[in-house]
VEXDREN-2710 file (C-alpha; in Angstrom, 1 decimal):
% VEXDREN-2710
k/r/px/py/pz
1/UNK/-6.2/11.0/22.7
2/UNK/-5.5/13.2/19.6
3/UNK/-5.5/16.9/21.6
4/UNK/-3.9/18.1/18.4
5/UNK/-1.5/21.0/18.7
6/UNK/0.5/22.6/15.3
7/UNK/3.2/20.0/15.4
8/UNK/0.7/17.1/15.2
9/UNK/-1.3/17.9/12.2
10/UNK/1.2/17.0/9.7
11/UNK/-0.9/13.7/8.7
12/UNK/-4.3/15.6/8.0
13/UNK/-2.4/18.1/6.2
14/UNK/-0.8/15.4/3.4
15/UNK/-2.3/14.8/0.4
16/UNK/-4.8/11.3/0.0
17/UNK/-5.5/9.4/-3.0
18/UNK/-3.6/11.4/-5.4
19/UNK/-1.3/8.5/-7.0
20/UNK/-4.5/6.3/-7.2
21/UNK/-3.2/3.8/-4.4
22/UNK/-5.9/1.8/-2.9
23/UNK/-5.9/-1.0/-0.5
24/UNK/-6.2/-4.0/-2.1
25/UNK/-7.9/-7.3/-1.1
26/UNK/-7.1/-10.7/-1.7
27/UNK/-7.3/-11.6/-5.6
28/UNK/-7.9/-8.0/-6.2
29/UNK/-5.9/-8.5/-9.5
30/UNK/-7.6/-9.3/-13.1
31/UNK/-7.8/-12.6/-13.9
32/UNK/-7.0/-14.0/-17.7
33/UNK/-5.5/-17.0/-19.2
34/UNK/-2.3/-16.6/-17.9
35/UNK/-0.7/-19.4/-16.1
36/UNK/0.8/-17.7/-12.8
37/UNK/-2.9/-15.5/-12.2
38/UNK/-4.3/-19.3/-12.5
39/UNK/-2.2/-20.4/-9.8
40/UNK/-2.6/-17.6/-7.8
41/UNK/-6.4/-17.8/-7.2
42/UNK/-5.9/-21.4/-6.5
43/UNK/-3.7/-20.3/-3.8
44/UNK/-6.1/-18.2/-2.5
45/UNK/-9.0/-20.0/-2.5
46/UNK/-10.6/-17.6/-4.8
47/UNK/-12.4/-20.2/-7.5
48/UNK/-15.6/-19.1/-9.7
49/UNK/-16.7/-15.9/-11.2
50/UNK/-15.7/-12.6/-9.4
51/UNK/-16.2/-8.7/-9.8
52/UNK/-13.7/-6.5/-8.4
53/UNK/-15.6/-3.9/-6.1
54/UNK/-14.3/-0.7/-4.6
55/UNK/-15.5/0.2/-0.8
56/UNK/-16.0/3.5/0.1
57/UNK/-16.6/4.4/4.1
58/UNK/-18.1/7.2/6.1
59/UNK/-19.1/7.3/9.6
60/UNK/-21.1/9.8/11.7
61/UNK/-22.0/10.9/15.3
62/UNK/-18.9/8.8/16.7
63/UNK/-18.4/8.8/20.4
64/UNK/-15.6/11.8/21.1
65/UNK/-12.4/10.4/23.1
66/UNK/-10.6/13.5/23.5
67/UNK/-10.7/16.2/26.3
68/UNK/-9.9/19.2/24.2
69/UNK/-10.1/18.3/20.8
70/UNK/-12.1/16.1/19.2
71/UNK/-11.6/11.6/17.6
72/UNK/-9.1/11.4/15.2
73/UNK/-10.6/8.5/13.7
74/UNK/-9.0/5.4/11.0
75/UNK/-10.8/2.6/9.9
76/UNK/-9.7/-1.2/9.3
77/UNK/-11.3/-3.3/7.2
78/UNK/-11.1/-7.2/7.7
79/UNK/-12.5/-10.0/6.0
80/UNK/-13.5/-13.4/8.0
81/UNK/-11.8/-16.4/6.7
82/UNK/-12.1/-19.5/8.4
83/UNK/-13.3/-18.1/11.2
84/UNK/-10.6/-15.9/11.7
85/UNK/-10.1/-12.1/10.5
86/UNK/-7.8/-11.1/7.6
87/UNK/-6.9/-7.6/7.3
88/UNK/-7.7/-5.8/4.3
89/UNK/-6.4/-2.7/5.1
90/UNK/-6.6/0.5/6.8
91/UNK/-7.6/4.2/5.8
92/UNK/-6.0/7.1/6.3
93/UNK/-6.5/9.3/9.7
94/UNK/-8.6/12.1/9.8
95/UNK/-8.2/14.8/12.2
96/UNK/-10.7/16.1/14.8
97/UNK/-13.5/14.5/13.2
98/UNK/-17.0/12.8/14.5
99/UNK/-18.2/12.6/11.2
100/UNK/-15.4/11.3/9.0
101/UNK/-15.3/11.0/5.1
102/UNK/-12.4/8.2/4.4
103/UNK/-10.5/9.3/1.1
104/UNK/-8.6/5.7/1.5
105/UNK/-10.8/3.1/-0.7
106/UNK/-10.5/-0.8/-0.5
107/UNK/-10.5/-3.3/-3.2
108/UNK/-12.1/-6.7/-3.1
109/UNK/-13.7/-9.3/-5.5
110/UNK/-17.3/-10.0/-5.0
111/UNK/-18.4/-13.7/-5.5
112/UNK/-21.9/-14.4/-5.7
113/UNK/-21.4/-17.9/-4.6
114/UNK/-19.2/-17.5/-1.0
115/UNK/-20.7/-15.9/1.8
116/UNK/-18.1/-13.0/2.3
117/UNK/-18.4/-11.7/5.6
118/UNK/-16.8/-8.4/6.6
119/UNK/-16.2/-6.6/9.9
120/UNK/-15.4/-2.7/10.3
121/UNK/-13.4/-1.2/13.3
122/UNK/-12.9/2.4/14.0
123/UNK/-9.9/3.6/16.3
124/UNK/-9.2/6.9/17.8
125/UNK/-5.3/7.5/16.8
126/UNK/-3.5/9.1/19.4
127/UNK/-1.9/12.4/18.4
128/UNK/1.7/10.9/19.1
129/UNK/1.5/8.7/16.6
130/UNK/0.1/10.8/13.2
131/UNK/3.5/11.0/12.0
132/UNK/3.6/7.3/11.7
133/UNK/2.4/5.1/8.7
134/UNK/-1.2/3.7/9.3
135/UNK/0.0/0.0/8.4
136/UNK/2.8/0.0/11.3
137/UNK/0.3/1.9/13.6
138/UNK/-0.4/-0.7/16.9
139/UNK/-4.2/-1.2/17.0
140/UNK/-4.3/-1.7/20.9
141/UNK/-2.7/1.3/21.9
142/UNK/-5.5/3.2/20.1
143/UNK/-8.8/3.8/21.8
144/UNK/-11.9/1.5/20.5
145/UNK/-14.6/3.5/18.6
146/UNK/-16.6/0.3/17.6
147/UNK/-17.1/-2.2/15.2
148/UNK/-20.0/-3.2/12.9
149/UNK/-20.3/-6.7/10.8
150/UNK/-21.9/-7.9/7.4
151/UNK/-21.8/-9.6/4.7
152/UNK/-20.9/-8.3/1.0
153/UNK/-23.7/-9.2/-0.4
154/UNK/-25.7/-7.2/1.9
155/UNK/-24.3/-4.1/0.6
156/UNK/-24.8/-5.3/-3.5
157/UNK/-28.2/-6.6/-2.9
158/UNK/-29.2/-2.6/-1.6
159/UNK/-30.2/-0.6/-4.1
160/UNK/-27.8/2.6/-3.7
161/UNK/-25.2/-0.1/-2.8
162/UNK/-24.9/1.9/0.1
163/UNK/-25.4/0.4/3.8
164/UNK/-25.4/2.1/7.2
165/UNK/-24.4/-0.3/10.3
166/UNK/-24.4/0.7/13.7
167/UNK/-21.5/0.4/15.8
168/UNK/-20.9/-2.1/18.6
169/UNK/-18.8/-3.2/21.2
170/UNK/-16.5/-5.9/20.6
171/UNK/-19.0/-8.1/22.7
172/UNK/-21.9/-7.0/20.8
173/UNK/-23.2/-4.3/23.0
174/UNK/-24.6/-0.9/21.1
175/UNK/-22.5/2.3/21.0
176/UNK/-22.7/5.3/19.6
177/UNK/-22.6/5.9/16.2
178/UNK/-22.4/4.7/12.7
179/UNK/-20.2/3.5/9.9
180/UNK/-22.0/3.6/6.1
181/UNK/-20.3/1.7/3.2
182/UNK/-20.3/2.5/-0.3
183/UNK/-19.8/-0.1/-3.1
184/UNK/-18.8/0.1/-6.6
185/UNK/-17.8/-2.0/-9.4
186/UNK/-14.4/-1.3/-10.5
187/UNK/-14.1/0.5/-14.0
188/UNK/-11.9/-2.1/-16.6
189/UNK/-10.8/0.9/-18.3
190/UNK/-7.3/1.9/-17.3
191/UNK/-7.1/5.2/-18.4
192/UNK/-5.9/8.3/-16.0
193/UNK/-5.6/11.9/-15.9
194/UNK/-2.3/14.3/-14.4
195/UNK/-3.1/17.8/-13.7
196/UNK/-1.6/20.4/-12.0
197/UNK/-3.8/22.5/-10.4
198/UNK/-3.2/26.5/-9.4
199/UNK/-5.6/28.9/-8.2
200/UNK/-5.3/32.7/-8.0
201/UNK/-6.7/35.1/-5.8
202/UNK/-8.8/32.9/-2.8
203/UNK/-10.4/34.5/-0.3
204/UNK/-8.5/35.2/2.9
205/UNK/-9.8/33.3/6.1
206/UNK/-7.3/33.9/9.1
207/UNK/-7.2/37.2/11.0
208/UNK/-3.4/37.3/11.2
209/UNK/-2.2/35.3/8.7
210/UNK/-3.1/33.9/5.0
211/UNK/-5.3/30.9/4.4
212/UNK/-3.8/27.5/4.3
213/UNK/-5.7/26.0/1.3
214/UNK/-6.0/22.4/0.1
215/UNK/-8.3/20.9/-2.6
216/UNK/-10.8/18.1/-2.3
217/UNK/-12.3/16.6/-5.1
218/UNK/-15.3/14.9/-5.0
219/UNK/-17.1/12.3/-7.4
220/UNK/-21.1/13.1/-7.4
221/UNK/-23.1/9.9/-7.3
222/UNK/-26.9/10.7/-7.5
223/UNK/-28.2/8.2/-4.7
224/UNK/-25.0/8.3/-2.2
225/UNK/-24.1/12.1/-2.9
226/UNK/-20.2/13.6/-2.7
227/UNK/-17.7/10.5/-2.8
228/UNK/-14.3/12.1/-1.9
229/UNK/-11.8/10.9/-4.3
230/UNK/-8.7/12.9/-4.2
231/UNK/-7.3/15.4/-1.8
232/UNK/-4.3/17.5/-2.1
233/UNK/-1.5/18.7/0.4
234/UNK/-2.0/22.1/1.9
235/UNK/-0.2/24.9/0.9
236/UNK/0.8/27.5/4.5
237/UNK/-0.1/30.5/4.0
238/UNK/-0.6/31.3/0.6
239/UNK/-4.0/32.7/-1.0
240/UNK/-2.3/31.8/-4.9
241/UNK/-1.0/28.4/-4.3
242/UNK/0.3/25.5/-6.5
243/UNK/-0.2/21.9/-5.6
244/UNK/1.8/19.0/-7.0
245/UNK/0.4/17.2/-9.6
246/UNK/-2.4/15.0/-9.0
247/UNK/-3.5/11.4/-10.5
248/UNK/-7.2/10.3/-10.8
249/UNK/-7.9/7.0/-12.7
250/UNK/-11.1/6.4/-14.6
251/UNK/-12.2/3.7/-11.7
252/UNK/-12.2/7.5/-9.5
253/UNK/-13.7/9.4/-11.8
254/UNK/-15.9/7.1/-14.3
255/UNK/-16.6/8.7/-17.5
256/UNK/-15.1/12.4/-18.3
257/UNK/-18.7/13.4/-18.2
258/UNK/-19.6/12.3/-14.9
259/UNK/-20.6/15.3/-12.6
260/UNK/-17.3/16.3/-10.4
261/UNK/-17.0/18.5/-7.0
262/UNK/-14.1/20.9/-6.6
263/UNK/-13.8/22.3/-3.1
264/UNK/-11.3/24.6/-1.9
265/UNK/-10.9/25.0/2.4
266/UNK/-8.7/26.6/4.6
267/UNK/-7.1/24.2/6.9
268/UNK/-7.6/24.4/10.8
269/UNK/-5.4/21.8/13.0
270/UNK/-9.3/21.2/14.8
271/UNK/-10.9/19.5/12.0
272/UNK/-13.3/22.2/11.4
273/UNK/-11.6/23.4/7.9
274/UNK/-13.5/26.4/6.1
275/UNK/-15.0/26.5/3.0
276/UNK/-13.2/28.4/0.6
277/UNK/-15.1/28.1/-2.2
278/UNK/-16.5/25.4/-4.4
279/UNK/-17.6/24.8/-8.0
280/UNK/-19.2/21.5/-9.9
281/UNK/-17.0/20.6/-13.1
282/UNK/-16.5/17.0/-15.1
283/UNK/-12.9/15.9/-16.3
284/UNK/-14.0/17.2/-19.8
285/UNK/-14.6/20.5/-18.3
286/UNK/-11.4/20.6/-16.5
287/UNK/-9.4/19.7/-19.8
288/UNK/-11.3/22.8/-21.5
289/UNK/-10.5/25.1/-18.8
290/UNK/-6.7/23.8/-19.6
291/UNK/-7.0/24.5/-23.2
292/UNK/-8.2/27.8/-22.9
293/UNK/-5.7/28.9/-20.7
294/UNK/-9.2/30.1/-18.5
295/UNK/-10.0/30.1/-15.1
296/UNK/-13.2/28.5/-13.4
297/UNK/-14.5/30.2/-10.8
298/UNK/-15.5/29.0/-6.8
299/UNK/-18.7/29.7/-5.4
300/UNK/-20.0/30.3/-2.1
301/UNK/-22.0/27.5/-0.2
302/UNK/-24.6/25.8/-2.9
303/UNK/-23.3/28.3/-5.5
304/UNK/-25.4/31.3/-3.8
305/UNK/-23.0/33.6/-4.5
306/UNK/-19.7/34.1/-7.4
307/UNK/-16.2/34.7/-5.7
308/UNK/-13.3/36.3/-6.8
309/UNK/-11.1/32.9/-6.6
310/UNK/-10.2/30.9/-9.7
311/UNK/-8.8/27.6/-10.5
312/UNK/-6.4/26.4/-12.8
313/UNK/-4.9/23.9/-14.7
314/UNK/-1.5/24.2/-15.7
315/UNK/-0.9/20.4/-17.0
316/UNK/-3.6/18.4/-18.5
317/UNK/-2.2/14.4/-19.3
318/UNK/-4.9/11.4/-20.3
319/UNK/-2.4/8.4/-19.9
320/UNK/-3.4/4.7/-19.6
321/UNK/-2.1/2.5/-16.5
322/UNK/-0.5/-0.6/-17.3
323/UNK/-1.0/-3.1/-14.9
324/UNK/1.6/-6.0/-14.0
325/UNK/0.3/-8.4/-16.6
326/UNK/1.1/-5.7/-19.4
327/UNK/4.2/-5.9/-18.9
328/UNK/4.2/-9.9/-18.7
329/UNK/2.1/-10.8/-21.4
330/UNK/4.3/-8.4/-23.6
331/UNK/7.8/-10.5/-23.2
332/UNK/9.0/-9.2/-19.1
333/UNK/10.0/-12.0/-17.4
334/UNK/10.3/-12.1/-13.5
335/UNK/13.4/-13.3/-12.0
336/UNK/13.6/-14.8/-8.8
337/UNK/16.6/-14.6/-7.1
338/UNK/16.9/-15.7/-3.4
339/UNK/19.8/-15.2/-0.8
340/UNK/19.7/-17.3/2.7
341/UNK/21.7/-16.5/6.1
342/UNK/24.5/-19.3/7.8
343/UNK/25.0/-17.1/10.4
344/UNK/26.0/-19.3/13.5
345/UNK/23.1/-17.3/15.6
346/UNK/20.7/-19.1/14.3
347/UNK/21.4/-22.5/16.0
348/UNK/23.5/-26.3/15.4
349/UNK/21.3/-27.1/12.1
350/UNK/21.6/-30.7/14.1
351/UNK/19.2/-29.3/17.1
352/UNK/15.6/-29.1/17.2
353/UNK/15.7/-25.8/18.3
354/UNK/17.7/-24.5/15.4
355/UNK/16.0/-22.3/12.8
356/UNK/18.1/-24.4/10.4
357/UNK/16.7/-27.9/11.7
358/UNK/15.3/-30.2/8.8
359/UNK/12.2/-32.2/10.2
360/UNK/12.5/-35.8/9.8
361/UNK/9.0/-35.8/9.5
362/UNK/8.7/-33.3/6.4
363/UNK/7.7/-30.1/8.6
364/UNK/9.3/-27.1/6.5
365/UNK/11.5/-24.7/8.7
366/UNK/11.0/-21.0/8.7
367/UNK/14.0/-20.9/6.1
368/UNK/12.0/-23.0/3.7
369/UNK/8.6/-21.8/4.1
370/UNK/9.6/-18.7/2.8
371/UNK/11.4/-20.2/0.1
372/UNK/8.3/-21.8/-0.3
373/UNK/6.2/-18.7/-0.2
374/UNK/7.8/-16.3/-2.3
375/UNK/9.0/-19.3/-4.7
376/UNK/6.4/-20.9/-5.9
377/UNK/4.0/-18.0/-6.8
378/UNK/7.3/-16.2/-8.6
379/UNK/8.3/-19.6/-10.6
380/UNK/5.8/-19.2/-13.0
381/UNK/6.9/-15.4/-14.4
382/UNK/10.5/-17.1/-15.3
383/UNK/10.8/-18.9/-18.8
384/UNK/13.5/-21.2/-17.9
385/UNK/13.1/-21.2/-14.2
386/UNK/16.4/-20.6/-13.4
387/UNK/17.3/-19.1/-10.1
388/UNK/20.5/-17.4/-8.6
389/UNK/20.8/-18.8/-5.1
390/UNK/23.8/-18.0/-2.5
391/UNK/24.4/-17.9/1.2
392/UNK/26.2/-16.0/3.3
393/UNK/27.7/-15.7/6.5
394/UNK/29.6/-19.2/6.6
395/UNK/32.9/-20.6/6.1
396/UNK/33.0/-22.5/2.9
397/UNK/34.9/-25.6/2.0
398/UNK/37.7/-23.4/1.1
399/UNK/38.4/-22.5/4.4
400/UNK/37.3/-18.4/4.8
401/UNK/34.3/-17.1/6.0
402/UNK/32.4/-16.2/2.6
403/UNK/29.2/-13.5/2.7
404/UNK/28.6/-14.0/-0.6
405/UNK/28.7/-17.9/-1.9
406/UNK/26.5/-20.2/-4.5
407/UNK/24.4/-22.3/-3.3
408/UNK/25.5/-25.3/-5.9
409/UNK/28.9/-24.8/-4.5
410/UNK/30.1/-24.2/-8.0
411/UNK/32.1/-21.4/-8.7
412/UNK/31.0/-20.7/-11.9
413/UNK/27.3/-20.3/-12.2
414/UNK/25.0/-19.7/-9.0
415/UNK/22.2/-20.7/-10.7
416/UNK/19.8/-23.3/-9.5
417/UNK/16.9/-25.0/-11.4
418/UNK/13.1/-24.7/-9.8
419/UNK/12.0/-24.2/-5.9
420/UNK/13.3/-27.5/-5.8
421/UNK/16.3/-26.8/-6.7
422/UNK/16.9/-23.8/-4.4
423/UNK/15.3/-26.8/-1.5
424/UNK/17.8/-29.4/-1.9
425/UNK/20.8/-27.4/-2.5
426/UNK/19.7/-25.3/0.9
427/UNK/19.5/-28.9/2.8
428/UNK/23.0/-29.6/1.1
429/UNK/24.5/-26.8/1.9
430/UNK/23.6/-26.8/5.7
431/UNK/25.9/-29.7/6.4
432/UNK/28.8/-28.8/3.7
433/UNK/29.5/-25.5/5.4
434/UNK/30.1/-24.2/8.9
435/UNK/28.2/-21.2/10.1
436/UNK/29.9/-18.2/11.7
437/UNK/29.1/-14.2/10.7
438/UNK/28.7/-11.2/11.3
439/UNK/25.4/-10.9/9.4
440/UNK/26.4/-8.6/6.2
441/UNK/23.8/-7.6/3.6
442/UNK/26.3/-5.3/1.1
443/UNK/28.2/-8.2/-1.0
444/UNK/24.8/-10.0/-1.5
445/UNK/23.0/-7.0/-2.6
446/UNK/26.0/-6.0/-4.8
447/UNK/25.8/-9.1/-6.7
448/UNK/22.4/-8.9/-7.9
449/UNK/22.9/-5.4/-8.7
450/UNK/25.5/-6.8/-11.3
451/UNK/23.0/-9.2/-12.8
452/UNK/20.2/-6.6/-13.0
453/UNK/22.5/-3.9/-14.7
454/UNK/24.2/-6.7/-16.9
455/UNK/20.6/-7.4/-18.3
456/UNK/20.1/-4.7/-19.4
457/UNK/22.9/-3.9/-21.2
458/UNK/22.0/-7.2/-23.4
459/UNK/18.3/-5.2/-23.7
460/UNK/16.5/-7.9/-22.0
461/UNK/13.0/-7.3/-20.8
462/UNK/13.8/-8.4/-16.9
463/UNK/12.8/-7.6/-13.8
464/UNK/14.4/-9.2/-10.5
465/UNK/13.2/-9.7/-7.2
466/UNK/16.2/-10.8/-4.9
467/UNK/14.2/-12.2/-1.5
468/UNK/17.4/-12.2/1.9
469/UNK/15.9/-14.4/4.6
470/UNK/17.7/-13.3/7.7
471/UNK/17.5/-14.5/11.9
472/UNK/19.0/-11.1/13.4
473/UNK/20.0/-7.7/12.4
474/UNK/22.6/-6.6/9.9
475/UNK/26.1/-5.5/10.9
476/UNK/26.6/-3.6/7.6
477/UNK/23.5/-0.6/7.8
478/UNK/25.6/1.9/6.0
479/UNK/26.9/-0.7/3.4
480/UNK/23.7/-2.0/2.6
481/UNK/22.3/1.7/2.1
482/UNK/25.2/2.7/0.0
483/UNK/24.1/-1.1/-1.4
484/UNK/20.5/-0.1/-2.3
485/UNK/21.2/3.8/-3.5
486/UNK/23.2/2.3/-6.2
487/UNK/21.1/0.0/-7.4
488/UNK/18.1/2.1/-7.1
489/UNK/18.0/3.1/-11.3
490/UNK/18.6/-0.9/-11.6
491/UNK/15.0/-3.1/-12.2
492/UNK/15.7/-4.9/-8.9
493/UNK/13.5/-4.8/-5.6
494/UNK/14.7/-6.7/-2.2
495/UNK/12.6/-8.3/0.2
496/UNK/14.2/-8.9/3.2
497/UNK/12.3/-11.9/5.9
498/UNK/13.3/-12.1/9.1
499/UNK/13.0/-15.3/10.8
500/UNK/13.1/-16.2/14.6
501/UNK/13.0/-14.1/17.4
502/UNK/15.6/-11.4/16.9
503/UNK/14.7/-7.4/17.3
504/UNK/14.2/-6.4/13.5
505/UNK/13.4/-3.1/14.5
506/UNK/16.6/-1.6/12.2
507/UNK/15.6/-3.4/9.1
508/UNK/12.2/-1.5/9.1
509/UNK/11.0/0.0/6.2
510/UNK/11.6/3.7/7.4
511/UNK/15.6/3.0/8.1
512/UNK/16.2/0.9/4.9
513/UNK/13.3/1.3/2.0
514/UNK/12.4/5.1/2.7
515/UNK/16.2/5.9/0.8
516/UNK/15.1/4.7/-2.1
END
């Protein structure tokens, strides 16, 4: 796996960890007197006091898969619940590498009073697939690398907050290598810094060519050394190159004094990328360079020796990160807005086999559960909890096949009050309308386009989340696109289910979501 050639490296050579993305646990958010967060945690199981921790991960000397090149390793991080393993998330891929140094951090909320066991698996990614996202990636067509187990506290109760594991088999047996992880409690200050770095005369490292150079920037932490917190794209070829602008949040960083690493290499499709040239700097540093228009200048290896190189910062921005209850706790409401398909492939809503089948016995279908899902944690962001609701793909009372229809079967308002609401008109509806098709996305997506843009010409603070719940794949691709690139300025997202057993390979993210 991974033999990397030059048409395969464009994963390693992307930036990481500039727009201060993480992954995020369960109940990663902050908690408050706020009625929705409440319900939330209760939904999660998450009760008690909490501190939100950020992992860090490193391995070392892992077994090499490759013939000609070397592991292209990615880690995934689960959590055991119930007995059963819960994703948290996965990092990033890094290229050619038995001694990896994940950029990708995860979030999760330490609770002194659980026992939070964790388990870590490491998977060579084969070179075909580094073009493709790390969440979509298929786990077993990757090679193994190993896995290692603890608990949380484990890694609090150390004194660095640092723990090594070795790796194992999947049946417990020993294998080469190890996997260290890093924690730290997450900063409750929200405030970030944009830059734009340059740098101007680097040393040249290829023979016939120039140096492809890419920043990394490191946090220093005086009992687990360099923490890698940011990395930039590489520039091809180029020994005065300009990166786009870069994010790093005060949870990165920690205080504008704390002691920084800038390191500048040359990257190599093997995974053994040169050192350019490095220098040690803090964020207050870096904002005085911007000030005085100066340059700071690399070093060689353990700053043995001054080099010609400088960087730059053209932009210098301290802005503070509003998080999602900002923006609820100063007047935005949540609209939930949900759109449900009649299509006559989903089954006689008579039959048990029918995705539309109401259990006598209470069992929700998949139609309601996500109804459920989605409705009940939204509910509670909505003053008046008021929801559009339509259907689409059936023929209506009137006699025509409708892709676009209110659930109350009114004709005037489409508006429904509560989840309950939304329930018992769905449960109406499936026996007041025959289904039929094609499946068509466009007219519902139009619609709540016009609601979103009509709010805010009245200046309301609103933001609307239209959920589609689908069996099979859309007949309208190009419709719904055109549908989505218009609406794209408008503060409306879509979340599309699919339910059954249909191919939903077109509605992926990459053929529908990437246009926006």
């Amino acid at each position: 796996m991974g033999g990397c050639l030059c048409s395969d490296v464009r994963g390693g050579m992307e930036a990481v960890g500039g727009g201060g993305s993480g992954l995020r646990g369960a109940g990663a958010g902050q908690g408050g007197a706020n009625e929705a967060v409440d319900y939330y945690f209760q939904r999660s199981g998450l009760r008690g006091l909490y501190s939100p921790l950020e992992l860090s991960f490193s391995a070392s000397k892992l077994k090499n898969m490759d013939a000609f090149s070397k592991s292209d390793p990615m880690l995934v991080i689960y959590t055991k619940k119930g007995g059963r393993l819960e994703e948290i998330g996965r990092t990033e891929v890094i290229l050619n590498s038995l001694e990896p140094l994940w950029i990708t951090k995860a979030t999760i909320n330490y609770q002194f009073e659980i026992v939070q066991p964790l388990v870590f698996r490491i998977y060579d990614i084969d070179t075909r697939y580094h073009n493709t996202p790390v969440k979509m990636l298929n786990l077993s067509q990757q090679d193994f690398l190993g896995e290692a187990c603890c608990n949380l506290s484990e890694i609090i109760t150390k004194f660095n907050h640092s723990l090594t594991l070795n790796l194992q088999s999947s049946s417990g047996h020993a294998l080469l290598g190890t996997v260290t992880v890093h924690a730290e409690e997450s900063d409750s200050s929200r405030m970030a810094v944009e830059m734009t770095l340059h740098c101007l005369n680097l040393e040249n490292k290829d023979m016939f060519s120039k140096s492809d150079p890419f920043l990394r920037i490191s946090r220093l932490v005086e009992t687990a050394g360099a923490i890698p917190i940011c990395k930039t794209e590489v520039i091809n070829d180029n020994l005065n190159p300009v990166w786009r602008p870069i994010t790093l949040t005060s949870q990165q960083f920690g205080s504008k004094n704390n002691p920084l690493l800038v390191e500048c290499f040359d990257f190599d499709s093997s995974g053994n990328h040169e050192l350019i040239g490095a220098f040690q700097t803090t964020i207050t540093q870096l904002e005085n360079i911007y000030n005085s228009k100066s340059g700071a200048n690399f070093f060689s290896h353990k700053g043995q020796k001054k080099l010609k190189g400088q960087l730059f910062v053209d932009k210098f921005q301290e802005k503070v990160q509003h998080t999602f209850l900002d923006y609820i706790s100063s007047g935005f409401e949540l609209n939930f807005m949900v759109a449900i398909d009649f299509t006559a492939s989903n089954g006689d809503p008579r039959a048990p086999q029918s995705l539309h089948y109401i259990d006598p016995s209470g069992r929700p279908n998949s139609y309601q559960q996500a109804i459920l899902g989605a409705g009940e944690v939204l509910q509670f962001y909505d003053n008046d909890r008021r929801f559009p609701a339509w259907g689409f793909g059936a023929k209506t009372s009137q006699g025509y096949i409708s892709h676009c229809f209110n659930l109350n079967a009114t004709t005037n308002d489409c508006e429904v009050v509560g989840v309950e609401g939304i329930m018992s008109e769905y449960s109406t509806t499936l026996y007041s309308v025959t289904l039929a098709g094609p499946t068509l996305f466009g007219p519902i997506i139009n619609k709540a386009a016009e609601i979103a843009g009509n709010s805010l010409q009245y200046g309301n603070n609103k933001y609307f989340v239209l959920l589609i719940i689908t069996d099979g794949v859309l007949t309208d691709i190009q419709e719904t696109k055109d549908s989505i690139v218009r609406a794209s300025d408008l503060p409306l997202s879509i979340l599309i289910v699919g339910v059954g057993n249909a191919d939903f390979k077109q509605m992926e993210v990459k053929d529908l979501l990437h246009i926006r």
